[in-house]
ROLO-185405 format. One record per residue (C-alpha): residue in three letters; x negated, y negated, z negated. Coordinates in steps of 0.1 Angstrom, whole numbers. Layout:
NODE_ALA_X_Y_Z;
...
//
This chain:
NODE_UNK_284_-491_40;
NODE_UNK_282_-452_40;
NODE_UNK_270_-436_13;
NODE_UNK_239_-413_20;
NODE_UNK_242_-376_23;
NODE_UNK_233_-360_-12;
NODE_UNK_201_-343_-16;
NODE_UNK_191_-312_-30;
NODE_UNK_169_-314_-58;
NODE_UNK_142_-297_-48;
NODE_UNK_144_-315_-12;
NODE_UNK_144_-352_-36;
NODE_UNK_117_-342_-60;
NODE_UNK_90_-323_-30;
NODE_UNK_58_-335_-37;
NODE_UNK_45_-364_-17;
NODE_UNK_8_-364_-28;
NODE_UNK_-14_-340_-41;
NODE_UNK_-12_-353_-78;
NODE_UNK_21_-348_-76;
NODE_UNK_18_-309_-68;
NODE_UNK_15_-297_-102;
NODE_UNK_7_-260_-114;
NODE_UNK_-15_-257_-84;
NODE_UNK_-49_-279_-94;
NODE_UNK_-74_-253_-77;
NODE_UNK_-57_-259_-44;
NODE_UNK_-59_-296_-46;
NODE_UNK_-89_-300_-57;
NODE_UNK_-107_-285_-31;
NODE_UNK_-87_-296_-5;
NODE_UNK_-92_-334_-17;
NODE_UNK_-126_-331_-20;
NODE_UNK_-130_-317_10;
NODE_UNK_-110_-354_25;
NODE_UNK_-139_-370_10;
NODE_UNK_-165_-356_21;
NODE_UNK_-151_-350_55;
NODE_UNK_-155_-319_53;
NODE_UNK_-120_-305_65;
NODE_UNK_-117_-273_82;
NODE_UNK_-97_-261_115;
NODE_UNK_-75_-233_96;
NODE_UNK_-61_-228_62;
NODE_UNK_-44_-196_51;
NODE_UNK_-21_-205_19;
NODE_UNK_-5_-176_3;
NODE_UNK_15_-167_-31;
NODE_UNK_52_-166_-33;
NODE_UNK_81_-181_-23;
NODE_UNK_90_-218_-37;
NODE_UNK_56_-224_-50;
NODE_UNK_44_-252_-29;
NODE_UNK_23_-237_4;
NODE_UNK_47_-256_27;
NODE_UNK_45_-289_6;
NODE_UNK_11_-287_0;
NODE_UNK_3_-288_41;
NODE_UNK_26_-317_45;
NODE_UNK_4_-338_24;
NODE_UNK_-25_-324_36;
NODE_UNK_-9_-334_75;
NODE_UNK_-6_-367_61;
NODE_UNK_-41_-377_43;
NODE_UNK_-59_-365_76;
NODE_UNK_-34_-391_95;
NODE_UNK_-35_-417_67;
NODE_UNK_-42_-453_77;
NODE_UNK_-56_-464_40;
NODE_UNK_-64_-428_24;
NODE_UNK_-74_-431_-10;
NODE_UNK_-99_-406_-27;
NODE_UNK_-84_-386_-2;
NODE_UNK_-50_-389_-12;
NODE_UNK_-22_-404_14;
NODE_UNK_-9_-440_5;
NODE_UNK_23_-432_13;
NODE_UNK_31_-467_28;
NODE_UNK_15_-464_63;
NODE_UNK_38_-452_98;
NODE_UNK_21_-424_99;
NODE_UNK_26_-413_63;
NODE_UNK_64_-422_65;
NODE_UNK_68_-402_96;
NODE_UNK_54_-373_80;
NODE_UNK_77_-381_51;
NODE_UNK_108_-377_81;
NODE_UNK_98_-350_100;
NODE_UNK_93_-372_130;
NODE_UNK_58_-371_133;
NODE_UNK_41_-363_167;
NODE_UNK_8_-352_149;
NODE_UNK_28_-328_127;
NODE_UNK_43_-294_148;
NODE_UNK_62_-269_123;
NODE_UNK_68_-237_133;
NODE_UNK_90_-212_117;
NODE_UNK_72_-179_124;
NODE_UNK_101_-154_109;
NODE_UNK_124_-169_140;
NODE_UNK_99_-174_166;
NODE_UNK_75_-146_165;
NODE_UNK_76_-140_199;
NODE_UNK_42_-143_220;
NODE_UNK_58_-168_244;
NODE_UNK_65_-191_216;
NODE_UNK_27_-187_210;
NODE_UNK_11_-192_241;
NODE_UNK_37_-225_243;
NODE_UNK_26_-237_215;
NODE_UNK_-18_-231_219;
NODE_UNK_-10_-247_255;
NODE_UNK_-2_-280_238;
NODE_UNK_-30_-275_213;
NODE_UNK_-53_-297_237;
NODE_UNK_-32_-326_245;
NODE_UNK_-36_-358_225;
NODE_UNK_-14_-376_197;
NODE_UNK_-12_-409_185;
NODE_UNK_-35_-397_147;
NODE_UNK_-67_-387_145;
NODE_UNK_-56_-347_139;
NODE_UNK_-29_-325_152;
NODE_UNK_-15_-306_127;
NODE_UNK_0_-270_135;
NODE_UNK_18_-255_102;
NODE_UNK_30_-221_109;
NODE_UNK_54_-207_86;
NODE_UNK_57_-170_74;
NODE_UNK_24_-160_100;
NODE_UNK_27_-121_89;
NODE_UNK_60_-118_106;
NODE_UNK_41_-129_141;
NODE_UNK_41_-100_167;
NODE_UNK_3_-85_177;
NODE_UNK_7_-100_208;
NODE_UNK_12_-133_195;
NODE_UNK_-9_-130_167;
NODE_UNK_-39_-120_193;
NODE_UNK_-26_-153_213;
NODE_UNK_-32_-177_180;
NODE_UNK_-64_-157_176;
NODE_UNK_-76_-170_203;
NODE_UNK_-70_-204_193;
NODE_UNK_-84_-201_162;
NODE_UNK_-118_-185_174;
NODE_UNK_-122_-218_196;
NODE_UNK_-101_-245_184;
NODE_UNK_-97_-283_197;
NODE_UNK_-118_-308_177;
NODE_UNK_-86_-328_168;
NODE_UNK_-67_-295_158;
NODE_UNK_-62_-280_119;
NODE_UNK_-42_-249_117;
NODE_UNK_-23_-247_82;
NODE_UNK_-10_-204_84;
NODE_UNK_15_-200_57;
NODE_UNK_26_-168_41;
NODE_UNK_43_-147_14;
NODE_UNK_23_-115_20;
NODE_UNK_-14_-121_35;
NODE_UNK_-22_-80_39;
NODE_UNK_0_-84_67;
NODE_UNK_-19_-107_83;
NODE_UNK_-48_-94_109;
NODE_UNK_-83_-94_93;
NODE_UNK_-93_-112_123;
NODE_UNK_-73_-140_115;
NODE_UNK_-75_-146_77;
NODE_UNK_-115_-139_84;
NODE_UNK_-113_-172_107;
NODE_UNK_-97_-191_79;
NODE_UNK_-101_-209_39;
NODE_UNK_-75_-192_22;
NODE_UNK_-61_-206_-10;
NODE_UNK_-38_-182_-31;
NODE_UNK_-7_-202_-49;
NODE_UNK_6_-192_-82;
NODE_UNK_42_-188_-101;
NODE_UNK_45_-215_-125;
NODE_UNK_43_-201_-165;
NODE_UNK_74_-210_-184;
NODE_UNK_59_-241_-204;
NODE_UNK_50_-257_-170;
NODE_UNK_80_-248_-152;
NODE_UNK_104_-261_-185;
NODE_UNK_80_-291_-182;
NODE_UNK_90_-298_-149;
NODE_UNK_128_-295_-151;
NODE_UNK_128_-320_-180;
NODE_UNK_110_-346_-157;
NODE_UNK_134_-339_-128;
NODE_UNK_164_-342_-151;
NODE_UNK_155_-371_-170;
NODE_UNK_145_-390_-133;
NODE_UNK_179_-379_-122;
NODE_UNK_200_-384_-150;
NODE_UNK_217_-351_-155;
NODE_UNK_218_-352_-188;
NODE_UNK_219_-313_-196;
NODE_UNK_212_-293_-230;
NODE_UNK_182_-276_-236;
NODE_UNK_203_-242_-231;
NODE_UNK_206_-256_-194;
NODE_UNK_170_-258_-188;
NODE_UNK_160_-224_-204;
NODE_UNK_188_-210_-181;
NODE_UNK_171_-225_-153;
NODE_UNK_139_-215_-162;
NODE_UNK_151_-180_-167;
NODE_UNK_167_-179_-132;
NODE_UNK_139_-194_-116;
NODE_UNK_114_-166_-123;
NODE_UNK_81_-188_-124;
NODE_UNK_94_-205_-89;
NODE_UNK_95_-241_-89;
NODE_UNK_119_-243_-57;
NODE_UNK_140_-216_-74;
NODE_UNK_143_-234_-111;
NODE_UNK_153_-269_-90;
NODE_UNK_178_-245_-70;
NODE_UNK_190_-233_-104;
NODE_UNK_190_-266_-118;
NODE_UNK_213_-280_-93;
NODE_UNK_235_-257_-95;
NODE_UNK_240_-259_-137;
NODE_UNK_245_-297_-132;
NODE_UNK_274_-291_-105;
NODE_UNK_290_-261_-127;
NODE_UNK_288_-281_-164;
NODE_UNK_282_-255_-177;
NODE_UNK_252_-229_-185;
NODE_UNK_265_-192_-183;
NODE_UNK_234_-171_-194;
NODE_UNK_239_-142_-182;
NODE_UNK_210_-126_-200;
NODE_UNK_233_-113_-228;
NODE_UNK_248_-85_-208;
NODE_UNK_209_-76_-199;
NODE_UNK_203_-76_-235;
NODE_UNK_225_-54_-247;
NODE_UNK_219_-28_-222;
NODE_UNK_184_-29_-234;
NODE_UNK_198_-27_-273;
NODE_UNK_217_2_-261;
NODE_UNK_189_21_-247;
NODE_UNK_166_15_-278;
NODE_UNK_193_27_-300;
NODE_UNK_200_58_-280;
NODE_UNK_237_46_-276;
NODE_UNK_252_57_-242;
NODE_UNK_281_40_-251;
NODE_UNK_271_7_-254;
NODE_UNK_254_6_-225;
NODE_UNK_285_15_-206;
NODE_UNK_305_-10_-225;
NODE_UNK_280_-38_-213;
NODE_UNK_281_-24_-178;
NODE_UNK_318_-31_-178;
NODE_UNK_315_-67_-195;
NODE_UNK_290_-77_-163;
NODE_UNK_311_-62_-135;
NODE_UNK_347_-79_-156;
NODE_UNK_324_-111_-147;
NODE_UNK_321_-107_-115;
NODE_UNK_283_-93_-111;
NODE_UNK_278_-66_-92;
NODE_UNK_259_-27_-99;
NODE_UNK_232_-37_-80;
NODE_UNK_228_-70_-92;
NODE_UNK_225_-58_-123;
NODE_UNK_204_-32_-117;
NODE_UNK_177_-54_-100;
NODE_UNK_178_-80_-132;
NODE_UNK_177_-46_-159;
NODE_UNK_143_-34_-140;
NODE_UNK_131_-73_-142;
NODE_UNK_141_-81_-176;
NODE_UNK_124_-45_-182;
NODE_UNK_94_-61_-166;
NODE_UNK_90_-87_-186;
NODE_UNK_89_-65_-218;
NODE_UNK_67_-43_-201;
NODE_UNK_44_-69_-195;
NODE_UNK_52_-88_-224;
NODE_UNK_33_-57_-241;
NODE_UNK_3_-53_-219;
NODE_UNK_-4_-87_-202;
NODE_UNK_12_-114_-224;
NODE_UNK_-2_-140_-201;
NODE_UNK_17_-127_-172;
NODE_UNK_50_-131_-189;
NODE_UNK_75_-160_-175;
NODE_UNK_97_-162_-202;
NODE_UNK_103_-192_-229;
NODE_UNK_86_-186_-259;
NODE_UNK_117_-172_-280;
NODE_UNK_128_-144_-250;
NODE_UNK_96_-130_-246;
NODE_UNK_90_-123_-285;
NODE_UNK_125_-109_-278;
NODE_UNK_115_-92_-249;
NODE_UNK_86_-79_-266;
NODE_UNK_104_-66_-293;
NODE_UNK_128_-46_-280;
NODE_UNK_96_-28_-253;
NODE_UNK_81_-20_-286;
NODE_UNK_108_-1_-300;
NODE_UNK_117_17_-268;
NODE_UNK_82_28_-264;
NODE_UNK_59_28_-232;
NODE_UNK_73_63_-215;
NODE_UNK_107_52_-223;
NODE_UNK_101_15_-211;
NODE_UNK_83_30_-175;
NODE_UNK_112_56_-171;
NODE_UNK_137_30_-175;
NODE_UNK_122_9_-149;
NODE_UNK_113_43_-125;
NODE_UNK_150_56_-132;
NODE_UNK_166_21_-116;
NODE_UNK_147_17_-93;
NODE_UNK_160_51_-80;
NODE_UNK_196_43_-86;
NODE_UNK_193_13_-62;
NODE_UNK_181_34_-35;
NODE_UNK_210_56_-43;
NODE_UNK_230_29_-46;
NODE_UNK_230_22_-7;
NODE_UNK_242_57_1;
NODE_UNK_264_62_-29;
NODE_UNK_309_57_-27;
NODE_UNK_304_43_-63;
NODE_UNK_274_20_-69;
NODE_UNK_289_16_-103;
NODE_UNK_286_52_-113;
NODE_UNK_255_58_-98;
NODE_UNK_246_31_-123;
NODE_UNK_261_41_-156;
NODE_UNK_247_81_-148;
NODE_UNK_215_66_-149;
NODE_UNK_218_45_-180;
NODE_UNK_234_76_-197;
NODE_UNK_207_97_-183;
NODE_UNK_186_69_-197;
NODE_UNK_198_63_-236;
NODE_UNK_201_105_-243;
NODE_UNK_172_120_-228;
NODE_UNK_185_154_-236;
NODE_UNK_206_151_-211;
NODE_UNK_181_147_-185;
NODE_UNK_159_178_-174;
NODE_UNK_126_150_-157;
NODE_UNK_95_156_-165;
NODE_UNK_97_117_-175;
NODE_UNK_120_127_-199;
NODE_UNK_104_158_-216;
NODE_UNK_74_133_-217;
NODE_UNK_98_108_-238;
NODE_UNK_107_135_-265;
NODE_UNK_70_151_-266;
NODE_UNK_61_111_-275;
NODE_UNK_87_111_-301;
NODE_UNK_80_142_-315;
NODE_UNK_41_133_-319;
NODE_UNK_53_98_-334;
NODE_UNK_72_117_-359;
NODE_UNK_40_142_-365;
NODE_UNK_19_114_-369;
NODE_UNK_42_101_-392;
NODE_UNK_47_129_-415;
NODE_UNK_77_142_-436;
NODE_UNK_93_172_-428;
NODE_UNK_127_158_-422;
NODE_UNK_111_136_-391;
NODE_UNK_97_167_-381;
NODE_UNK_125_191_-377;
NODE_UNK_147_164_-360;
NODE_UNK_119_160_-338;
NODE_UNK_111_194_-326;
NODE_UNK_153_200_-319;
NODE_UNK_148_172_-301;
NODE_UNK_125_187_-280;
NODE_UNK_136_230_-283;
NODE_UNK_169_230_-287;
NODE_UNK_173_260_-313;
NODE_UNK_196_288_-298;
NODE_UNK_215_315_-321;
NODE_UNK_188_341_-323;
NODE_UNK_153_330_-319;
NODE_UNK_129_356_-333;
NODE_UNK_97_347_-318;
NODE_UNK_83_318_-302;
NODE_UNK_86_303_-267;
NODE_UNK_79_321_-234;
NODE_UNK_47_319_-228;
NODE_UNK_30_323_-262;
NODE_UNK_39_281_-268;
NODE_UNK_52_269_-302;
NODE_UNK_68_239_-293;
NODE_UNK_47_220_-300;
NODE_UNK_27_197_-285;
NODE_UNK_-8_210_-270;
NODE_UNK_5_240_-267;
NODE_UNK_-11_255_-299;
NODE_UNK_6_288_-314;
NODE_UNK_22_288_-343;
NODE_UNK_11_320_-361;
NODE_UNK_46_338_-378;
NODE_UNK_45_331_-421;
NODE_UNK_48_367_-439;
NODE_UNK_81_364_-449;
NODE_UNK_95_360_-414;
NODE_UNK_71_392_-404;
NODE_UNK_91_411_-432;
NODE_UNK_126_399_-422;
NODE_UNK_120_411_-391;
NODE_UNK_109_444_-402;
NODE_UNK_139_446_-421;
NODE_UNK_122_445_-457;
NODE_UNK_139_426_-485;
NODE_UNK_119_406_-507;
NODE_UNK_93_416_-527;
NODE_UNK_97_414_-565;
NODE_UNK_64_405_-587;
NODE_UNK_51_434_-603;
NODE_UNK_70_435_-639;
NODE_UNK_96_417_-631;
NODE_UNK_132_433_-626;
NODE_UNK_152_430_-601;
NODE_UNK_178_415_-628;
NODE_UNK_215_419_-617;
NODE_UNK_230_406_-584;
NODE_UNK_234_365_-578;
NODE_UNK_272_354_-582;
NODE_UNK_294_349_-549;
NODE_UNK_289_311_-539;
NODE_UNK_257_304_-552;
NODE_UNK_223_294_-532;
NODE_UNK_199_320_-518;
NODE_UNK_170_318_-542;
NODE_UNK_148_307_-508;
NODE_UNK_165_275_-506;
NODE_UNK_158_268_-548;
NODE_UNK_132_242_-537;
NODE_UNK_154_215_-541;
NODE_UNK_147_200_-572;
NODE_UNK_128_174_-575;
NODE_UNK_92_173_-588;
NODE_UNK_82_146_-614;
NODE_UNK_75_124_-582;
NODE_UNK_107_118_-579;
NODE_UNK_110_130_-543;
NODE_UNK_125_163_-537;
NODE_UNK_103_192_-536;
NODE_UNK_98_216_-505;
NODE_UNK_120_248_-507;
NODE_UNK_104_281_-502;
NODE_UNK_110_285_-463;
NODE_UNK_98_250_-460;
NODE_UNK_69_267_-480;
NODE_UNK_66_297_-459;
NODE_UNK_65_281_-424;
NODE_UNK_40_252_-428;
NODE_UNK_16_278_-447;
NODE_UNK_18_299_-411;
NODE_UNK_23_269_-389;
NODE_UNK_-4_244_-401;
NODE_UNK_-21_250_-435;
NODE_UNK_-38_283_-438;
NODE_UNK_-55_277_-406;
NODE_UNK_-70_243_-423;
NODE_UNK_-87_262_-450;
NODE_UNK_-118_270_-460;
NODE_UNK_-131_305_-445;
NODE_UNK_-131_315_-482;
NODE_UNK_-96_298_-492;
NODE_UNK_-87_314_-461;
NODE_UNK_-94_349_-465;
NODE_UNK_-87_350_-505;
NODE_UNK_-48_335_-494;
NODE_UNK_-42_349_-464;
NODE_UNK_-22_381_-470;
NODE_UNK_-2_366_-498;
NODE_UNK_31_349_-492;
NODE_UNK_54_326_-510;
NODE_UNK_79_343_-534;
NODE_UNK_98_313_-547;
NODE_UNK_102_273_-554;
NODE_UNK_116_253_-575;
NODE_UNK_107_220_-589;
NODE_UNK_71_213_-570;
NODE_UNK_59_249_-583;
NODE_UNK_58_274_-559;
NODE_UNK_55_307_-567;
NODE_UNK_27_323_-546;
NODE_UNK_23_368_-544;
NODE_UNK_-9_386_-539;
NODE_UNK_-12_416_-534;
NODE_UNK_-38_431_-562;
NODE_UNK_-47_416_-596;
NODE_UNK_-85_412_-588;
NODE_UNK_-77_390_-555;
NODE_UNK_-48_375_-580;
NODE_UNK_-81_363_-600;
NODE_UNK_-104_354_-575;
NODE_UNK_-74_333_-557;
NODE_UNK_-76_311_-588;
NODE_UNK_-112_296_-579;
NODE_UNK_-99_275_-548;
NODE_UNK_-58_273_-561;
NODE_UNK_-71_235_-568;
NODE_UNK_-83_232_-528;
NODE_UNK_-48_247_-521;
NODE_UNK_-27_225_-537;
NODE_UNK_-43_195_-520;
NODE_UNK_-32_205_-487;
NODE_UNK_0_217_-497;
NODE_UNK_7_181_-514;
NODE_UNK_-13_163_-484;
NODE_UNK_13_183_-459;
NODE_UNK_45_176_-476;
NODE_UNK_39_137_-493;
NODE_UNK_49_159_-525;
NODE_UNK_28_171_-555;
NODE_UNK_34_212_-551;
NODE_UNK_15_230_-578;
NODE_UNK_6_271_-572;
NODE_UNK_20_297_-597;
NODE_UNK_-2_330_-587;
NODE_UNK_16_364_-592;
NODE_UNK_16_401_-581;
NODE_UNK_34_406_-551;
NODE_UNK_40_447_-552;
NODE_UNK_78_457_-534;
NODE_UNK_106_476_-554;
NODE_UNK_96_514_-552;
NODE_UNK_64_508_-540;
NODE_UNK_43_517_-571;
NODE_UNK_56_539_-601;
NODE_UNK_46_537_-636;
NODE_UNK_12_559_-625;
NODE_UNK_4_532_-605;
NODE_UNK_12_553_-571;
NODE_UNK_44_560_-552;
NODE_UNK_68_580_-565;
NODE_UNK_76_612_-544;
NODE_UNK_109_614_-532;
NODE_UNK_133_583_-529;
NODE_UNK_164_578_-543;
NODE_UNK_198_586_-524;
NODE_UNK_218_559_-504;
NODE_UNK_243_559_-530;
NODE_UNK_214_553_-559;
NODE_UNK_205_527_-575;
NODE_UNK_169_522_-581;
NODE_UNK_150_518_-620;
NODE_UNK_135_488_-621;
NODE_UNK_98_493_-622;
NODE_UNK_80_491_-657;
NODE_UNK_51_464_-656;
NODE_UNK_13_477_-648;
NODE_UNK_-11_462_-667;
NODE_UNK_-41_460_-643;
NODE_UNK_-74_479_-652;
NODE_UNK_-101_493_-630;
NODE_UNK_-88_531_-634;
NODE_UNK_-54_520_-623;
NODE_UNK_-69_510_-588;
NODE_UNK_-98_536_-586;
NODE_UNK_-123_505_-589;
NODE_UNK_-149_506_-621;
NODE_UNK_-157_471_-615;
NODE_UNK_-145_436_-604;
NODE_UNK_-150_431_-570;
NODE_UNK_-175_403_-559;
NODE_UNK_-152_383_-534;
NODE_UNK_-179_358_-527;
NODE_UNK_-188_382_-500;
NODE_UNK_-159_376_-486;
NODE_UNK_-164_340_-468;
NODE_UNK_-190_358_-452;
NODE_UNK_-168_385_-432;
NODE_UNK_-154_382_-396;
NODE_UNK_-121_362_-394;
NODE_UNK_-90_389_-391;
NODE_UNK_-63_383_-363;
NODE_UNK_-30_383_-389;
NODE_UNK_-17_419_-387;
NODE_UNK_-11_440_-415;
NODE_UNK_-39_466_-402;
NODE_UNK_-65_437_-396;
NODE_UNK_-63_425_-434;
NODE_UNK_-62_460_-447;
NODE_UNK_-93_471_-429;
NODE_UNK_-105_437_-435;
NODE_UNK_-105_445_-476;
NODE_UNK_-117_478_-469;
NODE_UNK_-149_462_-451;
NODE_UNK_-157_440_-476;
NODE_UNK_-155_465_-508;
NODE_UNK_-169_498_-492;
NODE_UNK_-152_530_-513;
NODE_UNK_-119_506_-528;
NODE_UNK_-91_527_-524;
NODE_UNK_-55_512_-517;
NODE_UNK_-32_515_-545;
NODE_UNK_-10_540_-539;
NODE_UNK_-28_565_-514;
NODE_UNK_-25_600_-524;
//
């Protein structure tokens, strides 16, 4: 005796009755109750993807309206008729393959025979893939379906309904059929392989699972083909990495696990269509858990790694292959089209997209939101490149940063580019000059404060105070602190110039408030030192400027220390700079905050006009 053919394994396991179509219970349902109660209709429209079950599901339906000794409306199974169905030798059963016979005379041959008798009680029409149908013949089954044979049911199958005419799905039920999720499709496998005897690991069955993408046809498919191999190569690994190399920022791993997929033998579009899926499933993973097919453990993973890459990264990523396999088809090289886009991918500096500069605006606000200075200059390079000489800000009045808010110069940058050294405090000499090798005294904010944590330095000082906290401050704060500038740093104490003793004074009433947002900025305690800031030369021991000026060749005296009093700045009393909150707000320049002070104490003199 000849032993039988073997059988696929999703051909041996297709579902016979409608308890034995799992993942699909809203279908059944309705369709057995409808056996029941008699209540069957002349067309059905099942939809949903491929290997879910549409196909199977009209088979049994073929054979319950046929069946002998139906039972709650399910088929028995047992009877001619059901058996026929079972073979595909049924006469009340007619298949038709619309993707190879979409012609209108296969149509109008196959509405002719609509009307003639069978040996069952129904003729059953199951037409495969309807949307691939011509308009002619689509009009031809229309029809048909508008005036159909008593003894007639129509069951239209398809894996993309829009493409079927209104006019037809209007004429019909339509059921939608679902992908399995992974517990139900894992669920499945283990029945099949226990039944059959395969006897595979549980790495085996998540491969399946994995490869079948929610499909039940396609995991069986899988299946079968891990049982003939012996073996389960996952082949997510390679995927894995690629995604580890773009969260990383590591170009080179990514083209490292390129080559380990093509040395096995998978090609560079291959592997870009399973990178943009297993993207897919992270980027759902992140906004519609439910929605994931993925065991348990590789979605967390999946997960995971979308979390660290970030949403305008992760969307990128799956715009930026998507690409590359359209270029792929016109491309010498698939392979390099695919590694320039992974590059392009783990540096965005290298790539000029607005997708990109979106990426490295995101990263930059992370790292604002964040705080720390440190996060923030790597950051900003990351999105403005520094060049050599970069006086001012960007083109277009921008800082940089994001929003597009201007970053208003600090006063020491104003007087480097004036070309003015730093000012000294009033009484204190310039001393003699630094030995060769050791540190600017801008960059003596090193040390660290009692914190423990390093202290900022006095340009860190010096560009946050124009950049982001002056403008934070109180009007009064604000217009008490606004033309002084840092002179120095060193240990959490800054050093802090104004320009007259009285302001000096008055200054002191909100130091505390200034303090706060210096230490808030930073993550540091930074503590305020207030002194005179007057510039070499600038005021003589008569508390004007000397006439005449040194030669180049001269060395200037050190000027003696001015004790302030009201005849040494022409004022015969303190100046009330309450008023003060209560003035206009000055746009930065020199000449604004001059006339500014001159407003708000009417006859003050500055110190130093003849």
């Amino acid at each position: 005796m000849a032993e039988e053919p073997y059988q696929s394994l999703y051909r041996r396991y297709r579902p016979q009755r409608f308890a034995e179509i799992r993942g699909q219970e809203h279908v059944t349902a309705a369709l057995r109750n409808a056996l029941r109660q008699g209540r069957v209709g002349h067309a059905y429209l099942f939809s949903g993807p491929r290997g879910t079950g549409k196909t199977s599901t009209a088979r049994v339906l073929a054979k319950a309206l046929n069946c002998e000794a139906p039972e709650e409306g399910e088929p028995c199974g047992r009877c001619r008729s059901c058996r026929a169905v079972a073979e595909g030798s049924s006469l009340d059963v007619h298949e038709l393959d619309a993707a190879s016979n979409n012609g209108v005379e296969a149509m109008r041959e196959l509405v002719s025979r609509a009307a003639l008798g069978t040996p069952g009680r129904h003729k059953v029409y199951i037409v495969d893939e309807v949307h691939m149908l011509s308009t002619a013949a689509s009009n031809t089954l229309l029809k048909t379906l508008e005036e159909p044979p008593a003894h007639v049911v129509f069951v239209l199958a398809t894996t993309d309904p829009h493409r079927v005419l209104p006019t037809i799905r209007s004429r019909t039920q339509h059921f939608e059929f679902h992908l399995f999720p992974s517990s139900l499709l894992t669920e499945l496998l283990m029945d099949v392989q226990a039944d059959a005897g395969l006897g595979l690991p549980p790495e085996a069955i998540a491969v399946a699972v994995r490869r079948g993408n929610g499909s039940p046809r396609d995991a069986l498919s899988a299946l079968d083909q891990v049982a003939a191999a012996g073996t389960a190569a996952d082949e997510v690994a390679v995927l894995d990495d690629v995604v580890e190399a773009l969260c990383e920022r590591d170009p080179g791993r990514a083209l490292l696990a390129v080559a380990e997929g093509i040395e096995a033998g998978r090609e560079p579009q291959r592997m870009a269509t399973e990178l943009v899926e297993h993207l897919r499933q992270g980027f759902l993973a992140t906004l519609a858990p439910s929605l994931v097919t993925l065991p348990d453990e590789a979605r967390d993973r999946a997960g995971e790694q979308a979390r660290r890459l970030g949403l305008p990264a992760l969307v990128r990523a799956m715009e930026a292959l998507g690409q590359s396999l359209v270029d792929m088809r016109d491309t010498l090289d698939a392979r390099v089209t695919l590694e320039v886009a992974l590059v392009r991918l783990a540096t965005p500096e290298a790539d000029a997209s607005p997708a990109a500069l979106l990426e490295r605006v995101q990263r930059l606000e992370h790292q604002l939101r964040s705080g720390g200075t440190a996060g923030i200059r790597q950051a900003a390079h990351e999105v403005v490149e520094p060049g050599p000489s970069r006086p001012g800000p960007p083109a277009g009045g921008g800082s940089g940063l994001p929003g597009g808010a201007a970053s208003r110069p600090a006063l020491g940058a104003l007087r480097r580019q004036a070309g003015l050294g730093p000012a000294q405090p009033v009484g204190v000499p310039a001393g003699p000059p630094a030995p060769a090798g050791s540190p600017p005294p801008s960059q003596a904010g090193t040390a660290a404060p009692p914190g423990g944590r390093p202290g900022p330095s006095r340009d860190d000082l010096s560009q946050a105070w124009g950049d982001h906290i002056l403008e934070r401050l109180r009007p009064r704060a604000r217009a008490l602190y606004r033309s002084g500038r840092f002179m120095a740093a060193s240990g959490g104490v800054a050093e802090f110039g104004l320009p007259s003793e009285p302001q000096r004074q008055a200054a002191g009433a909100c130091q505390a408030e200034v303090e706060a947002a210096l230490s808030e900025h930073f993550g540091v305690p930074v503590r305020l030192r207030l002194v005179l800031d007057v510039a070499p030369g600038q005021v003589g021991p008569a508390g004007r400027e000397e006439a005449g000026s040194p030669g180049p060749s001269a060395s200037p005296a050190p000027a003696p220390p001015v004790a302030w009093s009201p005849e040494s700045t022409g004022l015969h009393e303190a100046p009330d700079w309450s008023e003060v909150e209560d003035l206009p707000e000055a746009d930065g320049s020199a000449a604004s905050i001059e006339a500014h002070l001159m407003q708000a104490f009417p006859g003050a003199r500055e110190v130093g006009e003849p």
